[in-house]
N, C-alpha and C positions, 0 to 999 in steps of 0.2 A: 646588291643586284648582281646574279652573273646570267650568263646566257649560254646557252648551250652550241656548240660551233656550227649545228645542223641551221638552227635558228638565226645564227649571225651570221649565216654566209645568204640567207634572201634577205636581208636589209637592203634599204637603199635608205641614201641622205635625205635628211627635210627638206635641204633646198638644191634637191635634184632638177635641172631643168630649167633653173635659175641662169641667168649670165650675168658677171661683173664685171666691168670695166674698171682695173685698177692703174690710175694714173699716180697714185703716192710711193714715198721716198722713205729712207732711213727705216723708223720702227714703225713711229704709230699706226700709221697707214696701213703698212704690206700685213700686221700683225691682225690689223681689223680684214683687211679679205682674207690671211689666209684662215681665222676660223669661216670665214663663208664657204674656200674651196673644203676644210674640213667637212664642213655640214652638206657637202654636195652640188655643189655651185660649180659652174665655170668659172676660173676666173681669169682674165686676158690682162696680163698685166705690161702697161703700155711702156716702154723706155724711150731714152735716145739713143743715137748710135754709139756714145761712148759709155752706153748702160747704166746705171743706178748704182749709187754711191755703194751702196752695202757691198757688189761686186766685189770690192778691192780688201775687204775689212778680212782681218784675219780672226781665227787661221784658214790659212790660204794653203792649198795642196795641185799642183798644175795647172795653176791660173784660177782656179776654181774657190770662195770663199763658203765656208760652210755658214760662219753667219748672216750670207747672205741666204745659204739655202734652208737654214732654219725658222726665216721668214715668209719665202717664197715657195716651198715647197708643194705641188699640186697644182700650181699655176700656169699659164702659159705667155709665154715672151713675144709680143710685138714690139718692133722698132717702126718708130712712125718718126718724122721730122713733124712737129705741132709749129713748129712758124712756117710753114709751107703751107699754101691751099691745098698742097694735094694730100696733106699730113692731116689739116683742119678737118677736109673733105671724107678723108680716113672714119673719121672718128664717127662725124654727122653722120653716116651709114653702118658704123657697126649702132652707136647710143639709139637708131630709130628700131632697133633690135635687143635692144638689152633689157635689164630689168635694176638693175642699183649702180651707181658708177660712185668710186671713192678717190679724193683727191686730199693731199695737205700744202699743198702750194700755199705761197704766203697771199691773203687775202688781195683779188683784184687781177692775180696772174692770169687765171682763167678767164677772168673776164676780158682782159686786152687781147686771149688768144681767141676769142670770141666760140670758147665753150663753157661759158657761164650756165648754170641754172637756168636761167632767163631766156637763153637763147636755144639751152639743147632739150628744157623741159616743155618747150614750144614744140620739139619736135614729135615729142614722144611723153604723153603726160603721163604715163602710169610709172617714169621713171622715176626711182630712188635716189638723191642724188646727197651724198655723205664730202661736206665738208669737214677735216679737222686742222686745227691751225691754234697754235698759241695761245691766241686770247679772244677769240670769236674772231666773229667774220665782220661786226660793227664796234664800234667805242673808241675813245682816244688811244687805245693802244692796240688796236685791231691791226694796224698795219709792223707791227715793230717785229724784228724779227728775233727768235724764239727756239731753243733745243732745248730737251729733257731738264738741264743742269739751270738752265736759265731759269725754267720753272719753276722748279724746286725753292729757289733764292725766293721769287716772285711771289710765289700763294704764301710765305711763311714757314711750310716741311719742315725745310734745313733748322731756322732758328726754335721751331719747337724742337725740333730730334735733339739740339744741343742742351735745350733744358734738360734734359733725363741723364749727361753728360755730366758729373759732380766736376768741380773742378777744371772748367773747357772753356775758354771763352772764343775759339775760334771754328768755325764751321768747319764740318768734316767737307773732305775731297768726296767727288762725286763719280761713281763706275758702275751703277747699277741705274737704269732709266725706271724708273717708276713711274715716271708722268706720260713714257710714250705703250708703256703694257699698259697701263689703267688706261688712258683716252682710246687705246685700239678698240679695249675690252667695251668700255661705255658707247665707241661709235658701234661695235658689232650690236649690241642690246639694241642700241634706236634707230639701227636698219631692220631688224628682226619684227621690232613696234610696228613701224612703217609697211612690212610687209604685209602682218596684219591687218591692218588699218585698210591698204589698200585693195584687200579683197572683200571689204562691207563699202568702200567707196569710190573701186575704180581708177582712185587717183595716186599717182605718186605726188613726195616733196621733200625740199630742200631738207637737210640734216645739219645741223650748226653746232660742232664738238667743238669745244674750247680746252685747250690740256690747264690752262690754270686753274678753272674751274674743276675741272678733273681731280687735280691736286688737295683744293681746297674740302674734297670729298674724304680725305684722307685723314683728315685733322677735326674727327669727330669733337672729341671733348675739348678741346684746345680754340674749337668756333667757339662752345657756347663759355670756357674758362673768358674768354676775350672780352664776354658781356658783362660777366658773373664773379663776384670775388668769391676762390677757393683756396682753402688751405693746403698747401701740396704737403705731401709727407715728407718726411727727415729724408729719406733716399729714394731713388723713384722705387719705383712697384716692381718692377720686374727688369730682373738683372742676372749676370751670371752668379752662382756658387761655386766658390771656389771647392778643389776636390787635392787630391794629392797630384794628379799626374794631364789636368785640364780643367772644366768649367762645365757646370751642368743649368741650364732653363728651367726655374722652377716656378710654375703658375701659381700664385695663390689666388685663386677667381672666386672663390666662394666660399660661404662658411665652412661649409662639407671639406673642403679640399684643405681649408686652416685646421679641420678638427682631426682631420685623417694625417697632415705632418708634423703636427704636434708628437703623435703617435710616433710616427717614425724617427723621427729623431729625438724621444723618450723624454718628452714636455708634455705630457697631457697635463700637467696642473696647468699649464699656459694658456688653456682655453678659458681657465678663468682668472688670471692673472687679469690688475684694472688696468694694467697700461697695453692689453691684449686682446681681453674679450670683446669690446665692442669694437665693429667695424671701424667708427671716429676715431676711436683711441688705438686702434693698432694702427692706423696711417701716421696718427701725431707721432707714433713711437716704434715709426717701420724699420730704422735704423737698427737699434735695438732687437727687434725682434729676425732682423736679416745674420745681424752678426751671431746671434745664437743658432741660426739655421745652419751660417760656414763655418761654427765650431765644432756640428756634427760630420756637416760634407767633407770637412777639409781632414780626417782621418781615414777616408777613404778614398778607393780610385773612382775614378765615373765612372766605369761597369759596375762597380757594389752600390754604388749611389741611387745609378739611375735603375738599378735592378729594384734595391728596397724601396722606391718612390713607387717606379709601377705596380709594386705588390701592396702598394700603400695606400693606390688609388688617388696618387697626388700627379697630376699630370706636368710631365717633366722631359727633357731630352739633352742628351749631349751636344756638345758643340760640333758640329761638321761641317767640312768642308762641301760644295757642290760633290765632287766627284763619290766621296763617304754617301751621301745622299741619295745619291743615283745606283749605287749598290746595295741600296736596301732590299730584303724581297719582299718588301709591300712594292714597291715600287715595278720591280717584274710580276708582282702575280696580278697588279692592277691594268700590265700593258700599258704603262707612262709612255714609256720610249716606242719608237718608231724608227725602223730600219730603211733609208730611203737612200738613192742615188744622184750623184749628179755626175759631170764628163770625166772625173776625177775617179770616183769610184763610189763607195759607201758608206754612211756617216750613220748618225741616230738624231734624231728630233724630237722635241714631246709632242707627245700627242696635247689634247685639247684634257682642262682636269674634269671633264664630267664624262659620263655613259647613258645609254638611251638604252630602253627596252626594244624601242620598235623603230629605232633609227639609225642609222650606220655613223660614227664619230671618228676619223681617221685620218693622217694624213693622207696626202696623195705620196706616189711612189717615186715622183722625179721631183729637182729643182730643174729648170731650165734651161739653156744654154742662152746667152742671148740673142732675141730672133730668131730662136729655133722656128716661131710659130706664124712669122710673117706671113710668107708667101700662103700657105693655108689658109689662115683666118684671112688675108686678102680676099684670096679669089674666091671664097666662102661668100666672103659679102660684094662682091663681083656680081656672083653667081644667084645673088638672093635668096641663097641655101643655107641654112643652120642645123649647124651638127654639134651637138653636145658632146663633152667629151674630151 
């Protein structure tokens, strides 16, 4: 799909006109509103005075955290004290206003600062209200507390990812959150539900995001292996090839793509080899059939490799780094990246991975300063006046 610039400059977002009240911390949270301010939403994102942890996280450039700005970006900074009435009182008057408020607070916080569900969706029922938290919001371990890494251990992730690990009996170190981008992603889907919903009924309600369950989402075959005895093959499925000068990904997902690198690496009789041609028997005998693969990669460099694969129609890619990545020009002619600001200067963000014909998908063009947006959205709702925007 592309669109022409005439046509993408009168978009507006899906959920233009929308207001969110973001009171969450760290990832999952801020990553679930900010595709909402992406999709055109307001969104007020609530701190304290000493700001939101991500502030301090590097890298840092005059006080300013970019990964904080790559979560927050498009949003707007209130500082409220939430154990003060007049902080409580705050809130009650913007939430009788709003339209989705999202929280990850550990199960019950909300409730002793008496902005529970219960209390704010009394005020205002067509509200959306998006809890995410660990392990729900009810069960013996609803209350335990819970980060990305904690997760991972938790649903199982870690000790599968090590089965595919030959040789490993110790779980890998953990740097990349997966449990707080999938639950952001799963809570944005079931406020989007909910919006829907509540325009055939009027009503908003509670959202119950659990990231271990989230997790457990992740671990397709490996749920139903748990029930079901399966034969795993001699080496797992997919692995690097080694080459002369690095490591190439090379899919075998389908017959098609076994009968097209056969080809390429000059085994077509191996499609009908017995310990080859049938799908059963090449798992029994995946070992074997990987090592004949790095006998042909491994006399080349990964540019010859990964060149004869895509000519090959075996879907394949070199090893990169993020930044190798982010250099691609699919990745520029797609508009991935996003040029945004904060007090510091100008950074890049991704954008959201989808595009809309008739919708505008974008970040916003500032992260926040913190409490830039107090005193306005106060006297906004002082004032009993809402302004989008």
């Amino acid at each position: 799909m592309s669109l022409d610039r005439e046509h993408e400059g009168r978009l507006t977002g899906s959920f233009d006109g929308l207001r969110v009240l973001d009171f969450s911390t760290t990832i999952a949270g801020p990553h679930c509103a900010r595709m909402l301010a992406d999709m055109g939403a307001e969104v007020i994102k609530i701190e304290s005075a000493e700001g939101e942890t991500m502030r301090t996280r590097p890298p840092m450039r005059h006080g300013c955290s970019t990964a904080f700005g790559q979560l927050n970006v498009g949003k707007k900074s209130v500082v409220l004290d939430l154990k003060s009435p007049d902080g409580v009182e705050a809130v009650r008057r913007l939430v009788a206003d709003a339209d989705i408020l999202v929280e990850n607070f550990r199960p019950g916080v909300m409730q002793r600062l008496g902005l529970d569900y219960a209390a704010l969706g009394a005020l205002n029922p067509r509200l959306i209200y998006c809890s995410i938290s660990g392990y729900g919001q009810t069960g013996p371990s609803a209350e335990l507390p819970a980060y990305a890494p904690v997760i991972h251990a938790a649903s199982g992730y870690d000790m599968a990812h090590l089965a595919y690990q030959p040789g490993r009996e110790r779980p890998d170190y953990c740097g990349i959150y997966h449990a707080d981008v999938v639950t952001g992603t799963y809570a944005f889907g079931a406020i989007a539900s909910a919006l829907y919903q509540r325009e055939r009924t009027g009503r908003g309600q509670h959202i119950d995001c659990s990231m271990l369950e989230s997790m457990l989402s992740l671990t397709l075959n490996e749920i139903q292996w748990s029930q079901f005895p399966v034969v795993q093959p001699s080496r797992p499925t997919f692995g690097p090839a080694a080459c002369r000068d690095g490591y190439v990904m090379i899919a075998i997902a389908s017959e098609k793509t076994f009968q097209n690198l056969m080809v390429v690496i000059g085994h077509p009789e191996w499609t009908s080899d017995a310990r080859f041609a049938k799908y059963s028997d090449r798992r029994a005998n995946w070992g074997a059939l990987m090592d004949g693969v790095e006998a042909w990669s491994a006399r080349l460099s990964v540019a010859q490799c990964v060149e004869a694969l895509n000519a090959g129609g075996v879907p394949s890619s070199a090893y990169r780094s993020v930044a190798e990545a982010l250099a691609d020009p699919q990745i520029a002619h797609r508009g991935a990246l996003a040029e945004v600001e904060d007090d510091a200067g100008r950074f890049k963000v991704v954008n959201l991975p989808f595009r809309m014909s008739e919708a505008k998908v974008a970040a916003g063009p500032r992260a926040a300063s913190l409490g830039e947006h107090t005193t306005d959205v106060l006297r906004e709702v002082a004032a009993g006046v809402r302004e989008n925007g």
